[in-house]
N, C-alpha and C positions, 0 to 999 in steps of 0.2 A: 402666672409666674413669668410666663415669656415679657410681658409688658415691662417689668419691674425691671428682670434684667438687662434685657434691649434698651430702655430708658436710660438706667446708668448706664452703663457700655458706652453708647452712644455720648452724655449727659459727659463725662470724664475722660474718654476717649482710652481707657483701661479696660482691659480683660476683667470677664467675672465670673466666679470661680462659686458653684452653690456646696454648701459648706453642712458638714452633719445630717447627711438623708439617709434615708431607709425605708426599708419596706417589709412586712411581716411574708414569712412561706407558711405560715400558720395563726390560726384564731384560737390559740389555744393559754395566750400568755395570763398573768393574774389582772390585768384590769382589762380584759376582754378588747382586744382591736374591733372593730368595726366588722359586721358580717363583709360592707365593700368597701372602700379605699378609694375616694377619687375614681369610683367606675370601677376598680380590678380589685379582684378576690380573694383573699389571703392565705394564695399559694405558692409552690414553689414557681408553678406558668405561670400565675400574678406578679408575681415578684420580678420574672423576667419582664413579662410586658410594661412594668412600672419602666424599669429600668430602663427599654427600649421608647418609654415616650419622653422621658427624664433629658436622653442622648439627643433626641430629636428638638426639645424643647433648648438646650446648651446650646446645639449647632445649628438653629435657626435664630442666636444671636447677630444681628449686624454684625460687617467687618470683620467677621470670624474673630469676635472677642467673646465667645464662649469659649473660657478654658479650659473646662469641666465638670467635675465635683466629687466631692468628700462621701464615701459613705459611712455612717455611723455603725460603728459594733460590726463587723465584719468576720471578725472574731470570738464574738461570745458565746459561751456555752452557759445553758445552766448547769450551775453549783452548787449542793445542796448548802443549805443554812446560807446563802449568800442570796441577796434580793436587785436583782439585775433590772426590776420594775420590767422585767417582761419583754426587756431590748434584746434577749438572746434571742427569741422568735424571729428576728429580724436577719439577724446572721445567715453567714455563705454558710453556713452549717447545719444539720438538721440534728435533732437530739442523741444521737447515734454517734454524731461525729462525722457523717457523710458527707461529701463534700453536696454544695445543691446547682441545680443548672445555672443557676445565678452568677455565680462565677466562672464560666465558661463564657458567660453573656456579655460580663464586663471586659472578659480576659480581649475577647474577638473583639473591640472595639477598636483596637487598633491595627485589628487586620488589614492586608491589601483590599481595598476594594474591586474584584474582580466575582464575575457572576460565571457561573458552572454549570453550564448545558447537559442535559443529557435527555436519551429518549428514552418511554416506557411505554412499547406498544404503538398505540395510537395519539402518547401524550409526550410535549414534551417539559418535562422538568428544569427550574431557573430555581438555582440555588445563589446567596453570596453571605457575607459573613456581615456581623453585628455590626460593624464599623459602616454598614450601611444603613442604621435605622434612622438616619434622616434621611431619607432619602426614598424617592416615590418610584415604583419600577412603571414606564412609560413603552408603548408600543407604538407603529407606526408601519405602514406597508409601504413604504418608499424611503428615499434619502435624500433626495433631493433637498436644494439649500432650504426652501420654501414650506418643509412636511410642517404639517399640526402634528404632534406628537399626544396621543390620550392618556390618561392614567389607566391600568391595567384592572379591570374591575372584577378578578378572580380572586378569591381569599388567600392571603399569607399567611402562612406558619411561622409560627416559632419554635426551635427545638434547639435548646440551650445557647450557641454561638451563631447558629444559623438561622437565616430566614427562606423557606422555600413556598414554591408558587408550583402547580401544575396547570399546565395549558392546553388544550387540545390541537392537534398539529391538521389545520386546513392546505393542503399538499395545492390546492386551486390558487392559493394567494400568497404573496411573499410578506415574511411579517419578520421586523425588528425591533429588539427591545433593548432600553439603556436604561442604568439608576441617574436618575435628576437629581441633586438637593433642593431642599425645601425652602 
């Protein structure tokens, strides 16, 4: 998908904007989604992480002409005697009415991007918000103009709006970490 819209973007010199997506928080609808999806799992943390490569694939448009995109049914509920073909599954809402992390995921995207230290013990915690899923968390023991900066090869979380990393704190070496775009 990144190809396609990178290509126009560039191709027109106009913003583009991906139009009517979605993603199921459940496999539960009448013509059965898929057990996986493009890779992720048809849950409510699938639904986020969709989301979260969705963001990632917009804003690694050239030119910053990724405008965004559309999500479809965002609002659906099912209603009995009313046949939705199974798009309410897809909804920031779960059959209850609950709202689902999904929307918390969307909401943060346009958070400040700023990352949130803290220590636990012997580890220390890099929190920042959604509006950073394009975005690679790099470390580096110096600052110097000249540093290589690596990609951080610890697992991230997702839990609704946030993305958190724990790190072990080596007290011998001085270490610095920034979010890069992609």
């Amino acid at each position: 998908m990144n190809i396609c819209l990178s290509n126009a973007a560039v191709r027109y010199g106009k913003p583009v904007i991906v139009a009517e997506d979605a993603f199921p928080y459940t496999n539960t609808c009448p013509f059965a989604w898929l057990s996986q999806l493009y890779g992720y799992p048809p849950t409510p943390a699938g639904q986020v992480s969709f989301i979260a490569a969705l963001a990632k694939i917009v804003k690694s448009v050239p030119n910053q002409l990724g405008a965004g995109f559309f999500y479809w049914g965002t609002e659906y509920q099912a209603v009995s005697g009313v046949n939705e073909a199974g798009f309410n599954t897809a909804s920031f809402f779960d059959t209850g009415g609950n709202v689902l992390p999904v929307a918390d995921a969307v909401g943060g995207m346009a958070a400040p991007l700023l990352i949130r230290p803290s220590l636990n013990g012997s580890n220390l915690q890099l929190q920042w918000p959604f509006s950073g899923a394009a975005s690679t968390l790099m470390t580096s023991t110096t600052l110097v103009p000249s540093t290589v900066w690596s990609s951080v090869p610890n697992p991230i979380q997702t839990t609704g709006a946030v993305f958190t990393v724990t790190l072990p704190v080596d007290s011998s070496q001085s270490c610095f970490y920034r979010l890069q775009s992609n």
